[in-house]
C-alpha positions as CSV (number, residue, x, y, z in Angstrom):
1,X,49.5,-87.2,10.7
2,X,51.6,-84.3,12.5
3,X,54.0,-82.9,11.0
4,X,57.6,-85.2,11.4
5,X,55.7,-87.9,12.2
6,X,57.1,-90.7,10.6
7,X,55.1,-92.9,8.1
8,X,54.7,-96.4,9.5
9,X,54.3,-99.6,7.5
10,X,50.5,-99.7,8.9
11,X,49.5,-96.2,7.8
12,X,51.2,-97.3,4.3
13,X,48.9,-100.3,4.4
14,X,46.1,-97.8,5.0
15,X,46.6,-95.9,2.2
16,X,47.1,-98.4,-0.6
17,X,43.7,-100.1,0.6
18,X,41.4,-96.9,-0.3
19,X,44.0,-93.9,-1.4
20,X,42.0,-90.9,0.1
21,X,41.1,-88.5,-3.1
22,X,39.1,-85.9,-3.0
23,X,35.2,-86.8,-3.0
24,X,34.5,-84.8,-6.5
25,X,30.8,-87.3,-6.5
26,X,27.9,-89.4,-4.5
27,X,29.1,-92.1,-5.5
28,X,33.2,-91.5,-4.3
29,X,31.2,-90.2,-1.0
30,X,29.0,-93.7,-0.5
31,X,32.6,-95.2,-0.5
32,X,34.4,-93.0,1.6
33,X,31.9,-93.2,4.0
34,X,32.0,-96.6,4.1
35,X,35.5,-97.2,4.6
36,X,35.1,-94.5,7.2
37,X,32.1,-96.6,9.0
38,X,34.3,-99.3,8.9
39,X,36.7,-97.8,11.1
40,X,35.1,-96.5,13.9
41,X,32.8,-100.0,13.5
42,X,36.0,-101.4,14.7
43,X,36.5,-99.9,17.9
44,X,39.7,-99.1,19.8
45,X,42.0,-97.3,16.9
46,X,45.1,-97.0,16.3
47,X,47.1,-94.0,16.2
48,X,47.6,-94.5,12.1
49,X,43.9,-95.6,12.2
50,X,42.6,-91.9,13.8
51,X,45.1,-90.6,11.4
52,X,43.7,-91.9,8.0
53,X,40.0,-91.5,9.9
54,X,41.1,-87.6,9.7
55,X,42.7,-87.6,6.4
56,X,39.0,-88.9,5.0
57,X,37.1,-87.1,6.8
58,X,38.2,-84.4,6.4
59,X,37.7,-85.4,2.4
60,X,33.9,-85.8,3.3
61,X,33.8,-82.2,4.9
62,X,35.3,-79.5,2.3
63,X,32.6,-82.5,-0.3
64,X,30.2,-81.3,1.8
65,X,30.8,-77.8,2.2
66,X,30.7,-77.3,-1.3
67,X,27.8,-79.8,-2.1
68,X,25.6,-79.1,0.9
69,X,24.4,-76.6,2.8
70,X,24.2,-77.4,6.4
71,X,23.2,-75.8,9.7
72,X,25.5,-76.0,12.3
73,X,24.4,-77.4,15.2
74,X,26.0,-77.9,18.4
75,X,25.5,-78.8,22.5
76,X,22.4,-81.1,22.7
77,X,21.1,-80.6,19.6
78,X,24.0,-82.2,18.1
79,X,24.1,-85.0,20.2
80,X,20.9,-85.7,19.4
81,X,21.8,-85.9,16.0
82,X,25.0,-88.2,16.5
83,X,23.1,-90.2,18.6
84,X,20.6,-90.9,15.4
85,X,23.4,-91.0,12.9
86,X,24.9,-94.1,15.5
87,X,21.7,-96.1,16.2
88,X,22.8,-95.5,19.7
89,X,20.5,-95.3,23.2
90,X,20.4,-93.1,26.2
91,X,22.5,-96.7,27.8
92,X,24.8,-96.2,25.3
93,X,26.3,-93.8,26.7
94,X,25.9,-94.2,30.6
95,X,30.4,-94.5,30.5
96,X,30.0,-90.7,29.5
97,X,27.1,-89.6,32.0
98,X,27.6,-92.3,34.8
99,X,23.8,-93.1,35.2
100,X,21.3,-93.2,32.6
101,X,18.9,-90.5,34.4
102,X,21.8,-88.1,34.1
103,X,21.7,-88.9,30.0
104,X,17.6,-88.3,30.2
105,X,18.3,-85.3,32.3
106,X,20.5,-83.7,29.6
107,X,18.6,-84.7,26.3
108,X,15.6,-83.0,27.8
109,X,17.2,-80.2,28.2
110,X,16.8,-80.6,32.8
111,X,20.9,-80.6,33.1
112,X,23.7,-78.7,30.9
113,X,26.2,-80.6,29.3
114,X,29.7,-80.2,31.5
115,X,33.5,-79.3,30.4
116,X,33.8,-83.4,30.8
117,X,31.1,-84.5,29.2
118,X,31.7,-82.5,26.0
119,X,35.5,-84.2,26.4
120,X,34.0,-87.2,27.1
121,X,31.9,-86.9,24.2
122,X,34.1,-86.1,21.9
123,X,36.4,-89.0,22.4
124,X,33.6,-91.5,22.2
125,X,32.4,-90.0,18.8
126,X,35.7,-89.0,17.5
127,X,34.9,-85.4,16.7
128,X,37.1,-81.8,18.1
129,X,34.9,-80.7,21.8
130,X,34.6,-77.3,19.8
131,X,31.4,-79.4,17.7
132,X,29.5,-78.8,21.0
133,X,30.4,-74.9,21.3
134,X,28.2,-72.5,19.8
135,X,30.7,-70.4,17.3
């Protein structure tokens, strides 16, 4: 939520189902994950949705930046990765790359991955463009 936003009756809902705590174990991880899974399953969020999406997940990062130790990744390597993590296929994503030679051309590395696909990107997996930026 921004700041003097006000709290709907939907985001209220939101919370009461799965109050976000911080992740202090696996097991309060599994379930945060879960409801977090269940949310982008659903598609087309709303606005409270992407909210409470951010809230927890940003509950499963600073778990996981104690917890674990991982290499940052970014451009094609990481969406390589996401595309793993999703189950997804280079037709998946033919909205973000218009043809599906375009989406072969970049995951082997033939074509760079452009201002709008990294926006483009982003959007569909619901993570800041800066993820595809080396830092």
């Amino acid at each position: 939520m921004t700041p003097g936003t006000p709290v709907t009756k939907t985001y209220i809902e939101l919370l009461k189902s799965f109050p976000p705590r911080p992740v202090t174990s696996k097991e309060k991880l599994l379930a945060t994950q879960e409801v977090i899974d269940s949310l982008i399953d659903k598609g087309e969020l709303t606005s409270d949705e992407r909210d409470y999406l951010n809230v927890l997940g940003t509950l499963i990062y600073e778990y996981e930046q104690k917890h674990h130790s991982i290499t940052d990744i970014h451009g094609i390597e990481l969406l390589e990765a996401l595309i793993t993590e999703f189950g997804l296929r280079q037709q998946d994503l033919i909205p973000i790359f218009k043809t599906e030679s375009i989406v072969s051309e970049v995951l082997s590395r033939q074509h760079k991955l452009t201002v709008n696909h990294i926006r483009k990107l982003a959007e569909f997996f619901h993570i800041s463009p800066a993820a595809f930026f080396e830092s």
